[in-house]
Steps between C-alpha positions, in 0.01 A plus 500: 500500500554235838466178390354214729614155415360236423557314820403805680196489347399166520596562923205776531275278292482224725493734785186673339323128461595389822328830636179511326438089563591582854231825476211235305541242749445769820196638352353144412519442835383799650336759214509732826852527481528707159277792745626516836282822599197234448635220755281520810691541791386264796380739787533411883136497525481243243831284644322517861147376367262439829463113560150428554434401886306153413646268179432199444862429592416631877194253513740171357743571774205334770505181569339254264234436822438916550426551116174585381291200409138353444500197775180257647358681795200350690296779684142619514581881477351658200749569219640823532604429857871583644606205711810570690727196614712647724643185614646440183560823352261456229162746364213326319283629256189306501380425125261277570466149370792398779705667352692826630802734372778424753756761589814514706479809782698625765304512827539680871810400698454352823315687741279684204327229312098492551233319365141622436242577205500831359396687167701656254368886524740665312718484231815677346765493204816628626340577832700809731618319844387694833641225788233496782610623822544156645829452250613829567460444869730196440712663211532859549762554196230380259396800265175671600327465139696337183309599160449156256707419310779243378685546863206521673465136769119454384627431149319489198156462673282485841174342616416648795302310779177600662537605870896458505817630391586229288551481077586214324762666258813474299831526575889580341606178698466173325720381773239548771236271334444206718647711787367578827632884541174767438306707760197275441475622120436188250783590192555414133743556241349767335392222149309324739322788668419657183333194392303449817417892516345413133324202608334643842234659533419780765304327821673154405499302834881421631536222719829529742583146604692424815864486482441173702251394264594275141313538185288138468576514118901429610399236726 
């Protein structure tokens, strides 16, 4: 009968300790690995997860003066009133008390900004965008009706105002806060609309100042 020697032997020994440590530290650090058929595989659906359209890493790229904030606001109108500062690119929520929720906004380029009191008499969550013939007139590539949605230029949410064909309502461009570049439209990132679309109330009174005119409370 073939004889294996003694070295031989001792050779395939360590080989066969070496191998199993080598197999008891794999599966210590992965169990998984002693089934393979139970791994789950990563699908491209999963890899290419939808990012959200409003983080609160969008809102912290405005500047520290457009963020959302509680400030000291002197006015008479009844809480629950929309005051618009056009000037200064800022929308206040009147709490009451003097005191007001402060907002950065983008307003109406030159030639489109307006001033007035109107009414909020609608309002929508992911609203569908149907520009008004005016825009058209001036930008006839613009689609004819856009259903809401994350791509949609109204954003996350609308106010619409009585008599007009202006919303106050979000927006996929942080960069345009402070900016003068709508049709006349008041925009948000879409954080702060949704929070001012929870606060307001249908019939709230919106007061448009001047784009001439500065708030007294930044006096």
């Amino acid at each position: 009968m073939f004889q294996i020697s003694t070295k031989l032997r001792t050779s395939l020994g360590l080989a066969a300790l070496a191998g199993a440590m080598l197999f008891s530290t794999s599966a210590a650090a992965n169990p998984l690995s002693l089934f393979p058929f139970a791994q789950p595989q990563a699908q491209p659906s999963q890899v290419m997860s939808y990012a959200p359209v409003e983080t609160e890493e969008v809102t912290s790229e405005l500047p520290s003066r457009f963020k959302r904030q509680v400030v000291n606001y002197a006015t008479n109108e009844a809480p629950g009133t929309i005051i618009v500062d056009t000037a200064n690119t800022y929308l206040y929520f009147v709490l009451g008390n003097g005191r007001a929720v402060r907002y950065g906004i983008g307003v109406g380029r030159e030639g489109f900004t307006w001033a007035g009191v109107k009414h909020v008499e609608k309002k929508a969550e992911w609203p569908d965008w149907t520009p008004p013939a005016e825009m058209l007139e001036r930008q006839p590539y613009l689609p004819r009706f856009m259903a809401g949605g994350p791509g949609n230029p109204l954003g996350a949410r609308a106010m619409y105002l009585s008599g007009s064909v202006y919303r106050i309502h979000g927006t996929n461009a942080p960069q345009t806060i402070g900016q003068r570049v709508s049709s006349g439209c008041i925009r948000m990132v879409n954080a702060d609309v949704e929070d001012l679309y929870s606060r307001v109330k249908l019939g709230a009174k919106v007061i448009v100042l001047p784009a001439t005119a500065r708030s007294a409370a930044l006096r």
